[in-house]
Each structure stands twice: as structure tokens, then as C-alpha cells.
N, C-alpha and C positions, 0 to 999 in steps of 0.2 A: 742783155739779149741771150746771154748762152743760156740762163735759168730755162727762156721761154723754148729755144730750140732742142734742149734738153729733154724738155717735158713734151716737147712734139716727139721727139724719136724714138722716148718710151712708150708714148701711146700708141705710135706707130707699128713698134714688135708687140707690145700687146694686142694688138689689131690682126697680126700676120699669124698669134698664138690662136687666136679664136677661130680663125678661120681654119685653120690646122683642125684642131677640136671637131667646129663643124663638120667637115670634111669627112671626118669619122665618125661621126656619129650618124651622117647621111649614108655610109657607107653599111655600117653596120646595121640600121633598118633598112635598108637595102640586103641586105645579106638573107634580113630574116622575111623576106615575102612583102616585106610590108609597102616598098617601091617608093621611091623618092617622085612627091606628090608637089607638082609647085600649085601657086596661086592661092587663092583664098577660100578656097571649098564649093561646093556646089554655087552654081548661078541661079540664079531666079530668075523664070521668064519677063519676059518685059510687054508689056501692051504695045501692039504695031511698033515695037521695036523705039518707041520714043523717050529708052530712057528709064520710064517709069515704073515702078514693078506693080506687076497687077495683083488686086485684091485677094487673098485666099477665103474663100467660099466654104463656112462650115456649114454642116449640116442641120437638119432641123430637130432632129436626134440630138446631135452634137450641143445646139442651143440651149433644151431640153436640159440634160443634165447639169449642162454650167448654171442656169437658172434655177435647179432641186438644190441645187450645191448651196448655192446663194443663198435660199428663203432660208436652208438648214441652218444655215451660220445665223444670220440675220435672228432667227427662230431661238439658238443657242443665248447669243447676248440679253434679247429682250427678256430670256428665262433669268439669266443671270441677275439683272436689274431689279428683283424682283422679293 
């Protein structure tokens, strides 16, 4: 049992080293403007709030190019083939 208590109470100060670490380094982007940011980045709205996130809407434009894009490739291979 000491082997296993052992190897807890190093990982324990290594644990207490990291947070140390972090600590400064939230600090130090902090320092530089950059503002200690929690959470996981922006939210994405949710439909009547159920949860679900709602559809993003491209454009018909947007459609457009993704689809020039496509035959061009498409257009490339079949030359390739060839």
C-alpha cells in the first residue's frame, strides 16, 4: 500500500505544480489585454430555447459558389480520367 499512497501524493504535488503554472499563465494573459475568458466560446442561439440549435441559413449566392466550386472539381477529375 505505501507504493499506491506514494504515487497518489506525487500526483497530488504535481497537480498543486500545474495549477501553480496555470495560475500564471491566466495571469499573464491577463496582463496582456487578453482577459481571462471562461467557458467554451461563443453560444449558439437555440430555437424557442429547446435545446436545439437552430439551422444557419446560407445564402443563395453562398449556394451558388459552393456549387461552381463543386462542378469545377468534379470537371477537373473527369479531365483527369481522360
Amino acid at each position: 500500500m505505501a507504493g499506491v499512497d506514494s504515487a497518489v501524493n506525487s500526483l497530488r504535488q504535481a497537480e498543486r505544480e500545474l495549477v501553480a503554472q496555470l495560475e500564471g499563465i491566466r495571469a499573464a494573459i491577463a496582463s496582456l489585454g487578453g482577459g481571462a475568458r471562461r467557458g467554451r466560446g461563443r453560444r449558439l442561439s437555440t430555437a424557442a430555447g429547446n435545446g436545439r440549435r437552430r439551422r444557419r441559413k446560407i445564402s443563395p449566392e453562398g449556394r451558388a459558389r459552393i456549387a461552381a466550386a463543386q462542378r469545377a472539381r468534379w470537371a477537373k477529375v473527369r479531365a483527369g480520367k481522360k
